[in-house]
N, C-alpha and C positions, 0 to 999 in steps of 0.2 A: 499790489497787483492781484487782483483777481485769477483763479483759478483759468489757466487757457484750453481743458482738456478740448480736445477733437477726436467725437465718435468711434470708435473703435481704434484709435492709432497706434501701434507700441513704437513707432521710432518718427524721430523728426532727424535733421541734420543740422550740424550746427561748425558755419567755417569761423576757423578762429588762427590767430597767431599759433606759431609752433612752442610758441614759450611753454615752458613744463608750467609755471605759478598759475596759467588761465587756463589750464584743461579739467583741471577736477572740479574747480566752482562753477564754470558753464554747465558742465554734464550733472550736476547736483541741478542746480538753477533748473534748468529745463527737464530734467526729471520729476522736480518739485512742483513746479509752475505749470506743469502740459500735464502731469500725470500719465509718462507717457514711462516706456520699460526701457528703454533703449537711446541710445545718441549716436546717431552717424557723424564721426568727426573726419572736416578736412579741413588738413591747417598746411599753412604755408607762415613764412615772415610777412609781417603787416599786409593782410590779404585783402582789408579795406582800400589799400592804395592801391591797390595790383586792381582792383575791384571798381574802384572810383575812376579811374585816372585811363582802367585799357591802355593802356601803353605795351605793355609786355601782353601780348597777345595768346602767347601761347603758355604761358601759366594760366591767365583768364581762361582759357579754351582747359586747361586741363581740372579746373575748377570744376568749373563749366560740365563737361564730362563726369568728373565724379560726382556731383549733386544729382544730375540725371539719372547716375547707377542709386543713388539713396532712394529718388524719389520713385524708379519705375521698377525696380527690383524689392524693396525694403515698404514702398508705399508710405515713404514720410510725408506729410503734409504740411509743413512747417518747417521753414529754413531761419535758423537765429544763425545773426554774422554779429560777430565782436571784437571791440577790439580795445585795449588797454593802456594802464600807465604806465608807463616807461617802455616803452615798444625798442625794441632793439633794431626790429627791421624795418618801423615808419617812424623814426625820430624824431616826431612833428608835435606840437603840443596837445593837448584835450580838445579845446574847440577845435583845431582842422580833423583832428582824427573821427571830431562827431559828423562833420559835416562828410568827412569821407564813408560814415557810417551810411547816411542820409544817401548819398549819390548810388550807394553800390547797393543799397536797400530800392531803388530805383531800378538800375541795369540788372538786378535780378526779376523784380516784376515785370521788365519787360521781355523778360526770354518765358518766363512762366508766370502769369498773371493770375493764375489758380491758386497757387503758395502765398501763406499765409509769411512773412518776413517779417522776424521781432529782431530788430537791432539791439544790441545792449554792449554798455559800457564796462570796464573792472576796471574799479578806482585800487588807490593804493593798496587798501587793508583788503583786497582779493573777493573784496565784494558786489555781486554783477548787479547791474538797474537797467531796466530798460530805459530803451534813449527813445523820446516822444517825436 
């Protein structure tokens, strides 16, 4: 993957599971990849299905809210959502968890269609890829 930098940005946001093993290689990943200083992280348990799915409204809404404080306070330009193997809080396999990547990379552009949204996966060995 090519270099994503955006114009003057030092922070993007990136919501991810709470698990301790996917917070350091995201905020590596996107610090490498954006060339950006900084990572506004909000994580919850499997926030792709919370994300996809809306059903629990008021975690989505609290999501929701904190992106809003990254993006209008910090001026991120870029939202990566992630989500991994062996999820303790969406216990679904790889493919649904891609396509829940897919949906919730959707219900984000459509609250802010200006943000750039990179999905990306962490396979076992704690290594992130973007998901196309």
């Amino acid at each position: 993957m090519k270099n994503l930098r955006v114009l003057n940005m030092l922070f993007c946001t990136a919501i991810s599971c709470m698990d301790g093993h996917v917070l350091l290689p995201v905020i590596e990943f996107l610090k490498n990849h954006l060339s950006i200083d900084y990572v506004d992280m909000v994580t919850e348990a499997g926030p792709v299905k919370i994300l996809a799915e809306q059903q629990d409204s008021l975690t989505a809404r609290s999501i929701l809210q904190r992106i809003d404080i990254s993006v209008n306070k910090q001026r991120s330009g870029v939202i990566a959502i992630a989500a991994h193997y062996d999820c303790a809080g969406n216990p679904v396999d790889e493919k649904t968890q891609k396509l829940q990547l897919q949906q919730s990379g959707k219900f984000l552009s459509s609250k802010n269609n200006s943000l750039q949204i990179i999905p990306v996966w962490i396979n076992s060995s704690w290594q992130v890829k973007v998901v196309s």
